[in-house]
C-alpha positions as CSV (number, residue, x, y, z in Angstrom):
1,X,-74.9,10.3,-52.4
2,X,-75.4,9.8,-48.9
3,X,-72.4,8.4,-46.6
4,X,-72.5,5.0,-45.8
5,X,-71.3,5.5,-41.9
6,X,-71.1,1.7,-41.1
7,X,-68.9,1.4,-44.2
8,X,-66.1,4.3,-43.0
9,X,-66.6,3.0,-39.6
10,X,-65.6,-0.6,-40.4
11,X,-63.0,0.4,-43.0
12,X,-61.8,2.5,-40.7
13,X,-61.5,-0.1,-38.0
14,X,-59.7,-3.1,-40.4
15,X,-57.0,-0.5,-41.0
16,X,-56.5,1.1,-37.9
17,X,-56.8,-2.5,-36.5
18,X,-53.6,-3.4,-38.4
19,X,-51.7,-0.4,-38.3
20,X,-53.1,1.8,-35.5
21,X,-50.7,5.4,-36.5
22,X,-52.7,5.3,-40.1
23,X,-53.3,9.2,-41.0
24,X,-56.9,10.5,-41.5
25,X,-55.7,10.8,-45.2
26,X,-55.1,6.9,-45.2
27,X,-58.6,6.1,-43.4
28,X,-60.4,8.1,-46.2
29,X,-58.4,6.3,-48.6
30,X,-59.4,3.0,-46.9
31,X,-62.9,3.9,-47.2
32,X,-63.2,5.3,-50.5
33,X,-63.9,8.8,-49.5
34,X,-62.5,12.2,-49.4
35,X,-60.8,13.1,-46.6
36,X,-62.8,16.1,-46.7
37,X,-66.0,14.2,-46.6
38,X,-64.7,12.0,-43.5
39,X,-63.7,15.0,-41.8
40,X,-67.4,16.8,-42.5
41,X,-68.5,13.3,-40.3
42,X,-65.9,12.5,-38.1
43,X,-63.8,16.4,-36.9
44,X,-60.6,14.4,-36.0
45,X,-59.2,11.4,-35.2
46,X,-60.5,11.8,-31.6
47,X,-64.0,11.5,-33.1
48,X,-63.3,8.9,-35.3
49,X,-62.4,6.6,-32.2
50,X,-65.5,7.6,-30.3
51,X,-67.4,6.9,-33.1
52,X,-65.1,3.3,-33.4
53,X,-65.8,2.3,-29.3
54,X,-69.4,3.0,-29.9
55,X,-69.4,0.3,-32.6
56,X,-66.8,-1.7,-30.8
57,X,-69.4,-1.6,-27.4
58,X,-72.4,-2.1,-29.9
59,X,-70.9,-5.2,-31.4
60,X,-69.7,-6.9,-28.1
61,X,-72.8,-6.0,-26.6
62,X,-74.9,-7.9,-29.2
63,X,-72.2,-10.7,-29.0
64,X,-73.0,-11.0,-25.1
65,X,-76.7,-11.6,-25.9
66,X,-76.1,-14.5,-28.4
67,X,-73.8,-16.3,-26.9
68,X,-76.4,-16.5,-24.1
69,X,-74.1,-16.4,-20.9
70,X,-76.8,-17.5,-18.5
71,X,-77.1,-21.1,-20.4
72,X,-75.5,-24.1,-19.1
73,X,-72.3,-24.6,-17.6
74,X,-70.0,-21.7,-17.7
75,X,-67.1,-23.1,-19.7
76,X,-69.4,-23.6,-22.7
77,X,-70.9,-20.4,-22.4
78,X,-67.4,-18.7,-22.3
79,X,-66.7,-21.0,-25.3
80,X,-69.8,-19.6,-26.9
81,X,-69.2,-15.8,-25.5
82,X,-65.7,-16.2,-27.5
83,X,-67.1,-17.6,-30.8
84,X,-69.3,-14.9,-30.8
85,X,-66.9,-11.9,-30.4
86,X,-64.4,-13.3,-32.9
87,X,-66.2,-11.0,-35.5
88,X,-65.5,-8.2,-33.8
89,X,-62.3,-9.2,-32.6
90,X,-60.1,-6.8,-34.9
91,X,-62.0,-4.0,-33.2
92,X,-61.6,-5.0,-29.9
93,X,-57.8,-5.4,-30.6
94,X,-57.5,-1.9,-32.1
95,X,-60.0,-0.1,-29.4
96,X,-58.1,-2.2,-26.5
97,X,-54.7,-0.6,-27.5
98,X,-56.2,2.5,-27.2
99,X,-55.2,4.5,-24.7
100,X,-57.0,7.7,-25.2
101,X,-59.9,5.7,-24.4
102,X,-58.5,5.3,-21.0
103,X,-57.2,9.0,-20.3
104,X,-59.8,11.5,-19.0
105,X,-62.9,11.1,-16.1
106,X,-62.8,7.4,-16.5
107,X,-64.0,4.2,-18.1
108,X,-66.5,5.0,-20.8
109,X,-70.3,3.3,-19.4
110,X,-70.2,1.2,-22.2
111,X,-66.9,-0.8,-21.0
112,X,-68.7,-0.8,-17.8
113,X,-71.8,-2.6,-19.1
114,X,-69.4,-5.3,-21.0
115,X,-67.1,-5.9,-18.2
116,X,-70.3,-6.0,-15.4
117,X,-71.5,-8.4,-17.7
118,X,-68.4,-11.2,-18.3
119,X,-67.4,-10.7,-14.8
120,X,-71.2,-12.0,-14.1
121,X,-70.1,-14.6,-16.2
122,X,-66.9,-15.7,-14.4
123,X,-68.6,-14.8,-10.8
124,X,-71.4,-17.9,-11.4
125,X,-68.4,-20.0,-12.2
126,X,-66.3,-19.2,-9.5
127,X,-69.9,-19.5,-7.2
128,X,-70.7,-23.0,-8.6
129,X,-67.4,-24.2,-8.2
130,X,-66.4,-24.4,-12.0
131,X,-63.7,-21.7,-12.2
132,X,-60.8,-20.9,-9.8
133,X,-61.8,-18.4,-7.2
134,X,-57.7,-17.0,-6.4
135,X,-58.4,-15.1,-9.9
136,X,-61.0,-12.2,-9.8
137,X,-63.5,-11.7,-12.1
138,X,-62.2,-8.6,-12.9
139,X,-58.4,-10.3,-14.1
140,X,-60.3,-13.0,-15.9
141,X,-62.5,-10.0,-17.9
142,X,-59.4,-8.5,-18.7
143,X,-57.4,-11.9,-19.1
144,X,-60.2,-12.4,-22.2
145,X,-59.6,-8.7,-23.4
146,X,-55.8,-9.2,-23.9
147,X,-56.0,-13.1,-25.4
148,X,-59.0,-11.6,-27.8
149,X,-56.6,-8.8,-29.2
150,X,-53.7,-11.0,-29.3
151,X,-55.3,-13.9,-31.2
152,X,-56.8,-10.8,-33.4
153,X,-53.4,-9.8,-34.2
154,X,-52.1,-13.1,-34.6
155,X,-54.9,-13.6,-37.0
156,X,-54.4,-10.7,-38.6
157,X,-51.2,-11.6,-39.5
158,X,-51.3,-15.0,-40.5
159,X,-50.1,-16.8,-37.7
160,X,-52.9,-18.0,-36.4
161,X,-55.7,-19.3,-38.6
162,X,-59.3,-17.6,-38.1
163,X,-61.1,-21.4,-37.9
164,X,-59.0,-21.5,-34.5
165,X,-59.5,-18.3,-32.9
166,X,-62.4,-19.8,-30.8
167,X,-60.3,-22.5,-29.3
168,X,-57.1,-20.7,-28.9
169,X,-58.8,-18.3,-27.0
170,X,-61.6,-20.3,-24.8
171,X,-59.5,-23.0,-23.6
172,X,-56.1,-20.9,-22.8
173,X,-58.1,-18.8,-20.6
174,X,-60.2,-22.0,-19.1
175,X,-57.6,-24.1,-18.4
176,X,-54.4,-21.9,-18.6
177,X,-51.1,-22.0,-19.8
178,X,-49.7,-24.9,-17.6
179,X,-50.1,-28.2,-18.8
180,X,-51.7,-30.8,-16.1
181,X,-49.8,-34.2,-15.8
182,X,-52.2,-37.4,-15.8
183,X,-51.2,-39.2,-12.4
C-alpha cells in the first residue's frame, strides 16, 4: 500500500498545530502509520517540517491567487486574501512558531515569494491612499502572519468560532485595535 504523503503531511500539521513538542511516535500515531514507515519518508523531525513549509508555502501560495489581490479596492481584497488562508491557517500558525525555520542562511524563497506578494498588496493601498503609509508593508505582512496564527489558535481552541476567523482577522488589521469616536 503506497503512502498517502498529503495524508501524514496534514495529520501531521493538525497535531503539531495544536501541540507543537508532539514526538515522531505521536505524529505516526496521528497519521495512522508506523513510525517506521514515517521515518522511511520523513528522516527526522527536521524533514518533517520542511516537508510541512513546503505545503504551508504551497497552500498560501494558491490562496494568494484566489483571493485575486490585484481586484478592486484593497480592503476587500485583504478581506478576500484572509478568507482564503483560513484553510490553511493551523499551518501557518504551527509553521509561524517555528523557529528552526528561521535559524540558518536565511528566509526560505518560498516566504520570500508570500511576503513580496502581500506587501504588493499593502504597497497599492498605501499608494492609492487607502491604508496608512507610517506602517510598512513589511509590519503589516507580518501584522497578518501573527493575527492569522493567533485567531488559528483561538480557533483551535474554542474561543473563537471558525465562521468569524475572516472578520476577526481582516478588519483588526484594517482598522486596528482603537476604536474611532463619531464626532
Amino acid at each position: 500500500m503506497a503512502l498517502d504523503r498529503d495524508h501524514v503531511l496534514r495529520s501531521a500539521a493538525a497535531l503539531l498545530t495544536r501541540r507543537s513538542t508532539a514526538t515522531m511516535d505521536e505524529v505516526a500515531r496521528a497519521a495512522g502509520i508506523s513510525r517506521a514507515t514515517l521515518h522511511r519518508h520523513f528522516a527526522g523531525r527536521d524533514a518533517l517540517v520542511r516537508a510541512l513549509e513546503a505545503l504551508g508555502i504551497a497552500e498560501c501560495e494558491a490562496a494568494l491567487d484566489r483571493a485575486r489581490l490585484d481586484e478592486g479596492p484593497v480592503s476587500e481584497a485583504v478581506r478576500r486574501l484572509v478568507r482564503e488562508l483560513q484553510s490553511a491557517a493551523g499551518l501557518v500558525a504551527f509553521l509561524y512558531g517555528e523557529s528552526q525555520l528561521w535559524e540558518g542562511q536565511g528566509q526560505n524563497e518560498g516566504w520570500e515569494r508570500l511576503d513580496a506578494r502581500i506587501g504588493a498588496l499593502f504597497r497599492r493601498g498605501q499608494r492609492e491612499g487607502e491604508l496608512r503609509i507610517d506602517l510598512t508593508p513589511a509590519w503589516l505582512t507580518e501584522a497578518l502572519y501573527g493575527l492569522i496564527t493567533a485567531c488559528a489558535w483561538a480557533t483551535l481552541d474554542g474561543r473563537v468560532a471558525a465562521r468569524d476567523f475572516p472578520t476577526m482577522v481582516a478588519e483588526l488589521l484594517l482598522g486596528g485595535a482603537l476604536r474611532n469616536e463619531e464626532p
